[in-house]
Structure formats: structure tokens, C-alpha cells
N, C-alpha and C positions, 0 to 999 in steps of 0.2 A: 192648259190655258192656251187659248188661241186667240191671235189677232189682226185683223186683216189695216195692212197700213198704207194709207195713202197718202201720196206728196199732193199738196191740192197749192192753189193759189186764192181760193177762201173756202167758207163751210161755215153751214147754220145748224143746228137742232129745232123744230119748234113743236111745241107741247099743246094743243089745244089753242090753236092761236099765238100762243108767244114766245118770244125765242127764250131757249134755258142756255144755249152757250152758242157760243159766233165768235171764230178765224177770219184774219188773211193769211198771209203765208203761212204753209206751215203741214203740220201731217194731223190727217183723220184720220184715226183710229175705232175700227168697230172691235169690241171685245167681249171675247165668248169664257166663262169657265165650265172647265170639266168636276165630275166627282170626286176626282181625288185633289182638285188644286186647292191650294193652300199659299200663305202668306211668301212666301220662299220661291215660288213662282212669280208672282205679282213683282218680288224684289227686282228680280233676275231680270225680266221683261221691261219693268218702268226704266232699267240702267240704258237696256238694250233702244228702245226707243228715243231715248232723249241724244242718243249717241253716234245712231245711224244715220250712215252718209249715204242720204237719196241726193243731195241740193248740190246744184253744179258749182265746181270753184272757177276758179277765171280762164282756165280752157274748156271750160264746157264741160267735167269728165264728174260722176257723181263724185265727192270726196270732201262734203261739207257735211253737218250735220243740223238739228233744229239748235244744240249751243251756240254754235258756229255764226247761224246766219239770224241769231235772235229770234228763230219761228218760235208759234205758238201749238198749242195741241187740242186737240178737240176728240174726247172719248165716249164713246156711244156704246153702250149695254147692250149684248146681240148675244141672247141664251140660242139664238136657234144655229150659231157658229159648229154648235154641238149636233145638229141633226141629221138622225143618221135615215138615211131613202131603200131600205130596201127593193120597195114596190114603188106605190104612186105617191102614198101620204108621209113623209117624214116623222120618223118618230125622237122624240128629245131626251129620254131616258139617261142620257149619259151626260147633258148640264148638269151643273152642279145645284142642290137646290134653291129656290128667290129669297130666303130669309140669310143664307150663309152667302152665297151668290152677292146679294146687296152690297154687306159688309166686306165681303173682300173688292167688288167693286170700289167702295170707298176708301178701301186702303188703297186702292191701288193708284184712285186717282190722290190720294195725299203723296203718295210715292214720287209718281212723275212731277208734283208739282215743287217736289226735291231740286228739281233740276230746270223746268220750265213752268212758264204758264201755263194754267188749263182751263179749260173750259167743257161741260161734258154735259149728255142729255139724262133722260131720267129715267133711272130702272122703273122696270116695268111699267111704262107707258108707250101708250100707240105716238111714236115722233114721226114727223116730217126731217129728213136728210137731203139737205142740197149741196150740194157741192160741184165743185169747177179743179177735174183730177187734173194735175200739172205732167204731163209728159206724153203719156199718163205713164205716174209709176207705182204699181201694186206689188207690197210683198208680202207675204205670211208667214206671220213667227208665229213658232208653237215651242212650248217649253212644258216637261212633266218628269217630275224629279220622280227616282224610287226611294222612298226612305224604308 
């Protein structure tokens, strides 16, 4: 499972015209699954996100969290996180597939929404992503258990 997290100061999704989920503060998250992920991923990750201190506390030094400062979340379905470039054209072989893909999408957004608010765009549809990165701060977490 991989997912690329961003500290923003807002963020929209929109689907064919209309918005499906919209932040202010808070972290945008695009989220990729691999073939072997599994709910035990998703666990580990939604803890991991709700937890992580990108958000300044009163000197300035990251060590707040989205609990912390009451952010919101905003999750966005990016099967192509998995794409692998050897040449010129990316190939996707190693996402996980869009009917098992979905469902762990949705658990995952039930996961995070354990801990925070969410808000999240729509698998498998062409979105529109605006956002306003706050630092900017990007980090990538990746988690893949052996069982």
C-alpha cells in the first residue's frame, strides 16, 4: 500500500462537475494499493495518518498531528501509485485489482474516519485534484506486511 500525503491548507475532488469531497486544513492523501494488500495494511496506514505530525506547534517545529489541530482528510484512489516505467509507457500490473482495490479503498476510508473526518473522491473516475500544498510538505508511506 502506498500513499503519497500532503499537508495542504485546502483541497477539492470534483467528478464530472461536482465536488465529491472538499478540505481546509488538513492532509491530502492519494492512495495506491498493491497486489498483495490486504485489510492489515489499510489498519496500519489509517493509524499512521491520523497520527502524523506534519502541523507546526507553537515554535514552529512539525510536532502536531491531524488529531491535534482538528484537520480534516481528503483520500483520493491513485491505482497508478503502482506504476511501474520501465521504457516510455507505464505499466500497472502490480495494483491491486478495481473490484478488490474498491473495497479495500472503502475500508480504508471507514478506518481513517475511526479517528478523523473524511472526505474522499471516486474510485475509478477521471477527478479533477486542486489543492493549495501548505509548506509544501510531502511524505510517502508505504507499508507491505509478509504473512
Amino acid at each position: 500500500m502506498k500513499l503519497v500525503v500532503q499537508r495542504v491548507t485546502h483541497a477539492s475532488v470534483e467528478v464530472e462537475g461536482e465536488i465529491t469531497g472538499k478540505i481546509d486544513e488538513g492532509l491530502m492523501v492519494l492512495v495506491g494499493f498493491g497486489e498483495n494488500d490486504t485489510q492489515k495494511e489499510a489498519d496500519y496506514l489509517a493509524r499512521k495518518v491520523a497520527k502524523l505530525r506534519v502541523f507546526p506547534d507553537e515554535d514552529g517545529r512539525m510536532n502536531k498531528s491531524l488529531l491535534d489541530i482538528n484537520g480534516k482528510l481528503l483520500l483520493v484512489p491513485q491505482f497508478t501509485l503502482y506504476g511501474k516505467v520501465k521504457k516510455y509507457r507505464p505499466s500497472f500490473h502490480r495494483a491491486l485489482a478495481p473490484d478488490v482495490a474498491t473495497e479495500l479503498f472503502d475500508y480504508f476510508v471507514e478506518k481513517c474516519g475511526e479517528y478523523v473526518e473524511v472526505q474522499t473522491g471516486v474510485f475509478g473516475a477521471y477527478m479533477k485534484v486542486d489543492l493549495l500544498n501548505n509548506g509544501p510538505v510531502t511524505i510517502l508511506l508505504e507499508k507491505e506486511f509478509d504473512d
